[in-house]
N, C-alpha and C positions, 0 to 999 in steps of 0.2 A: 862064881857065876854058873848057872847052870848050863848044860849039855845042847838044850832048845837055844840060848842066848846064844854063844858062843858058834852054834850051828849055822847061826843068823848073819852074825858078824862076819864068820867066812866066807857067806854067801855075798856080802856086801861090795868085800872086797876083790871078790872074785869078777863081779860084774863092773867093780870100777877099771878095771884091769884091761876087759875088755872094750871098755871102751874108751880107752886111751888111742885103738889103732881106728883111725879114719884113711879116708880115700885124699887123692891130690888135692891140695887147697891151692887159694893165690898167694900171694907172699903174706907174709908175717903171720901164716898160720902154718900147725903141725902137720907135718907131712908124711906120705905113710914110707916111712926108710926101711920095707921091707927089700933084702937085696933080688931080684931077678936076674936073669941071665941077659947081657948086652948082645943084644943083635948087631947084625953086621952091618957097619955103615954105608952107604950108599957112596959114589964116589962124588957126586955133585953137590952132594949134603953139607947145608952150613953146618958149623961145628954148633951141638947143642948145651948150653949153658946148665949147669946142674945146680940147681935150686933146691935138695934136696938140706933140710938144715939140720941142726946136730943139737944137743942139748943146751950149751952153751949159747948157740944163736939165739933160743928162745930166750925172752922172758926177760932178756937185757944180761944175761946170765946168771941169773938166779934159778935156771931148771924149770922154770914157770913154762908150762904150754906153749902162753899167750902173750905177749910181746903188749902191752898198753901204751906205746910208741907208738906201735901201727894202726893205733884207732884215732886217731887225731882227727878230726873233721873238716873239711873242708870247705863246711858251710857255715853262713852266718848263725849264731846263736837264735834269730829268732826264728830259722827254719829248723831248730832242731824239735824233734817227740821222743820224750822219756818216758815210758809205760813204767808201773809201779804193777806188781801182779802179787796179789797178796793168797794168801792161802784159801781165802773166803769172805771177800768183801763185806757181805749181810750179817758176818761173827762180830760182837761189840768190838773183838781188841782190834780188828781192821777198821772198823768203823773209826774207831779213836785213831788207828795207823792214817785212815786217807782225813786226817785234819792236820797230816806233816806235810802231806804232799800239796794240800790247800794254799798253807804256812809258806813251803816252798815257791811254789808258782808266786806268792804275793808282793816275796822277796826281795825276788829274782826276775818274774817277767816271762823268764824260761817256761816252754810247753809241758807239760806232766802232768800224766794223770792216772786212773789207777784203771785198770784193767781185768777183773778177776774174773774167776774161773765159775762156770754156771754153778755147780755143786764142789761139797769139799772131797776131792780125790784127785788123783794122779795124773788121769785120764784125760780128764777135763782140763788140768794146768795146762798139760802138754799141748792140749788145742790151743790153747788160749795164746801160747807162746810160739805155737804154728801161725797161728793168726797176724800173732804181730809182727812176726816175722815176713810177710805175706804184705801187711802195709808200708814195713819198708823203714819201721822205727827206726831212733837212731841210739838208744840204750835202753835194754830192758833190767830193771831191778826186782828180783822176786825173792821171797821166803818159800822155797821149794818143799814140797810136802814130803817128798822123797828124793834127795838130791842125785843119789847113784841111778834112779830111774830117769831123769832128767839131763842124764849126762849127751846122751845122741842130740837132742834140739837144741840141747846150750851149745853144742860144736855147729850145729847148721848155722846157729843165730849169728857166732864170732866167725864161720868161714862168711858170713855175707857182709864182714867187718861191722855188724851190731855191739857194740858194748854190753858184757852179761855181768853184774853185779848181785852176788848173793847175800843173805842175812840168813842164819840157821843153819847154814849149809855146813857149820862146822867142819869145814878142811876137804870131805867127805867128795865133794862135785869138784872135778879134774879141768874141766871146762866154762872157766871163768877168769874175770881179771883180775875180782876180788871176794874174798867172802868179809863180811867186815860183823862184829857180835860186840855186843853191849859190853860183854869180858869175857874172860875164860872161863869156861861155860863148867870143866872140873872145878870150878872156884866155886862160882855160883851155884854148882851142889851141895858143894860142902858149905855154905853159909847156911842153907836151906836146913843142912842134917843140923847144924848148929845151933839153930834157932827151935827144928824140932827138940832138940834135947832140953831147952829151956822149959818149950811147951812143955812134957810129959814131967819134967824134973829129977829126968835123967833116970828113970825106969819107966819101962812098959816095953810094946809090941809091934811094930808099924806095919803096915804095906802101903805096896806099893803101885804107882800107874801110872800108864802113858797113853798120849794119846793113842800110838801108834809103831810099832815094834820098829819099823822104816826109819821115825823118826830121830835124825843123829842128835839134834839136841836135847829131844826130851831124855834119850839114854844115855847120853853126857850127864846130864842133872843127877840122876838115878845112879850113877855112877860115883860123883861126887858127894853122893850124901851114902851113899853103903860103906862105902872109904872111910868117911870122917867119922862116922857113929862107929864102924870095925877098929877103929886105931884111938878115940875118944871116949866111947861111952858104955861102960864094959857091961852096966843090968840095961841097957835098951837092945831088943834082938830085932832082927830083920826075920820077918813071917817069911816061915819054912828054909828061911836060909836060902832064899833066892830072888831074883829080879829081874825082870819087874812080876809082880803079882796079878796084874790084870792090867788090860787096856779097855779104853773108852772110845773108839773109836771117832774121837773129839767132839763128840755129842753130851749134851746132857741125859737124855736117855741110855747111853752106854755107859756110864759114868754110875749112874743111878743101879741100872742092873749088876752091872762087874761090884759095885759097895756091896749089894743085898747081900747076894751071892757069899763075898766073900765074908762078912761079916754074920754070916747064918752058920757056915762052916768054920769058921775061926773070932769065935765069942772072947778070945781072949786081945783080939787088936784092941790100942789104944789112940791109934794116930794112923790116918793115911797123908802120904807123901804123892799130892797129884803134880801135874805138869801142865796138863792143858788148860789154859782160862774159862773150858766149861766144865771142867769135875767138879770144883768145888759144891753148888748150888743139886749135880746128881747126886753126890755122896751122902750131902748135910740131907737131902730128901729121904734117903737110906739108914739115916743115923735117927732121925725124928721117929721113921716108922715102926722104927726095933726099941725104941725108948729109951738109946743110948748116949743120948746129949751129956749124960755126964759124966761120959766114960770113954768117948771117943773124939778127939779134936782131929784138925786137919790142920796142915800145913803145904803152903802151894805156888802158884802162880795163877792171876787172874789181874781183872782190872776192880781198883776203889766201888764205883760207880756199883758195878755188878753184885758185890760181896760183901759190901755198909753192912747189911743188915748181919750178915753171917760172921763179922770180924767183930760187931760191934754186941753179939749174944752171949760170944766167946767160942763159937759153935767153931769159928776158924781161929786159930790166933795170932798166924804172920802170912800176909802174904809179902810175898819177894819176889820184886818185877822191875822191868825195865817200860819205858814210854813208848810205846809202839809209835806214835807221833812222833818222834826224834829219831828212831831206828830208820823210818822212810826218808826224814829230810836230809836224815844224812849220807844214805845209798842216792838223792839225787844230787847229792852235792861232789861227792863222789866222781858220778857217771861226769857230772859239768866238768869236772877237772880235768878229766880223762878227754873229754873231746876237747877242751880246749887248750891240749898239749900241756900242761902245768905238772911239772914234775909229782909225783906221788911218794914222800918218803917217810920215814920212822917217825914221829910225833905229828904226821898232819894232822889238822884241824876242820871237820869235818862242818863246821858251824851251828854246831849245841850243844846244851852241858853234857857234860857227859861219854861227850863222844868229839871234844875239840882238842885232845890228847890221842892219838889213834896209833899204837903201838904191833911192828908187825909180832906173830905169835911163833913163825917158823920159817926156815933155812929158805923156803922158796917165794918167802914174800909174797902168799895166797893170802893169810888169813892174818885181821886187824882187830885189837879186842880194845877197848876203853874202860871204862868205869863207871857204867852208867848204870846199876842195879836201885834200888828204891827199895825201903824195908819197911813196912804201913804194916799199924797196929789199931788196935782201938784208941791208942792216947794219940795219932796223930793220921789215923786215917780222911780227916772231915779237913786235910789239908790240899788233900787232892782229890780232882774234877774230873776223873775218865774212865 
């Protein structure tokens, strides 16, 4: 891992750290047990109860924050609002995402909907989640763009007893009930590098990208496939011996520049290794104009729908994805359970394929992984519609 990676990583964890310490909450949320000095008690003064809770308190003791006990709702089901806050509503793979939450509501009856942020950045999530916070929702589920930045608003949202449910968040966000992921996300790299190794035939050169250095799952993936190809595939090399090689900053024009670039300087790549559902379509535009269609494949994450043309040239030759439409319905199915007091344990069932096995992934019962990956090729891409 390089020096920059690594640098980054510290940085991440550093700023989770920090914001682990908040101010006085109401019950069933964290409280700040920093010790102060006891002032002197007054003599008329009722005795004051200390509410101050301890590790074990939280979380039902499992070490969790956030206690999913104390969100139980008190209201009818059909005064409840589930916000869906997607990364980028107007991107296809949310587009296909708010046809879970459609699916949902149809169901169910239950109010949700989606909510997304003006443009894709950070900035704007955080609004978005001020806002709804602000109407007074009663569970927000979002795919956070940067989860360690997101940590301050996900504590506002649970101290005003909102229910915060993540996807992506990969463990990563401190400030939540649950993070819940299609699987385990070092899995789903290393199928990815797997699958690469088919593609090339177990020699060549790859790089790599993400959309976004922030982002914990795309450098989960990146992770899982340097892994499996370093311990599997002894003539395939990872360009320069480091990761990731460039970022796209989840645009297709960023996607498109970071391929040129790097394919003008490094003529001997054979395969890029993307993450974001928009690099494919910049890459393959970078690979055309250098005349290198039969020399440089990709392997990635997108949706059918977007990539037919580029899976079906050969220009791509696996993509490996999960149902953005099942990843939603199951953060609202989630969120229902949680306000409707329903225990949440080790094999729930979250009500889709995929994701109706939901297995916790660590000691604090944050983060819930399934099995819902999808592997679409040309022999069986024309099977699926999103």
């Amino acid at each position: 891992m390089s020096k920059k990676i690594v640098s980054l990583l510290t940085a991440v964890s550093l700023v989770i750290g920090l914001a682990a310490c908040g101010s006085k909450a109401p019950a069933g949320t964290p409280e700040d047990t920093e010790k102060t000095e006891a002032a002197e008690p007054q003599e008329d003064a009722e005795p004051v109860e200390d509410k101050t809770k301890t590790d074990a308190d939280n979380g039902a003791g499992t070490g969790k924050l956030w206690d999913p006990a104390d969100f139980v709702s008190d209201k009818d089901s059909s005064e409840w609002q589930i916000a869906l806050v997607p990364q980028y509503g107007p991107a296809s793979w949310w587009v296909r995402g708010n046809e879970g939450t459609k699916k949902f509501v149809e169901d169910t009856g239950i109010n949700a909907f989606e909510a997304s942020p003006a443009v894709q950045d950070v900035a704007s999530q955080i609004q978005t989640v001020e806002d709804l916070i602000a109407q007074g929702v009663d569970a927000i589920c979002i795919c956070p763009i940067d989860p360690s930045a997101m940590e301050s608003v996900f504590e506002e949202a649970l101290s005003k007893g909102i229910v915060v449910i993540t996807h992506e968040g990969n463990g990563v966000a401190k400030n939540v009930l649950y993070d819940i992921e299609a699987f385990v996300n070092e899995d789903f790299g290393a199928k990815l590098g797997e699958l690469m190794d088919e593609s090339l035939g177990g020699e060549g050169t790859y790089a790599t990208m993400v959309g976004q250095l922030t982002k914990a799952s795309h450098m989960a993936w990146i992770e899982g496939t340097v892994n499996y190809v370093s311990e599997n595939c002894p003539n395939i090399k990872l360009l320069n011996d480091e990761w990731p090689n460039g970022t796209s900053d989840d645009t297709y024009e960023g996607a498109y520049n970071t391929a040129k670039e790097l394919l003008t300087k490094y003529p001997d790549i054979t395969c890029f290794r993307t993450c974001s559902s928009l690099e494919p379509t910049g890459v393959a535009k970078a690979i055309e104009e250098l005349g290198l269609e039969d020399q440089v494949s990709i392997v990635g994450v997108g949706t059918p729908n977007d990539l037919r043309d580029l899976v079906k040239s050969g220009t791509m030759s696996y993509i490996c994805v999960w149902d953005p439409a099942a990843a939603c319905y199951a953060m609202e199915t989630l969120a229902v359970k949680i306000l409707s007091g329903e225990p949440v344990e080790d094999g729930v069932d979250l009500g889709v394929e995929g994701w109706d096995e939901m297995h916790f992934y660590d000691d604090e019962q944050l983060v819930m992984t399934g099995s819902g990956w999808l592997i679409i090729d040309k022999d069986n891409i024309d099977e699926y519609d999103f």
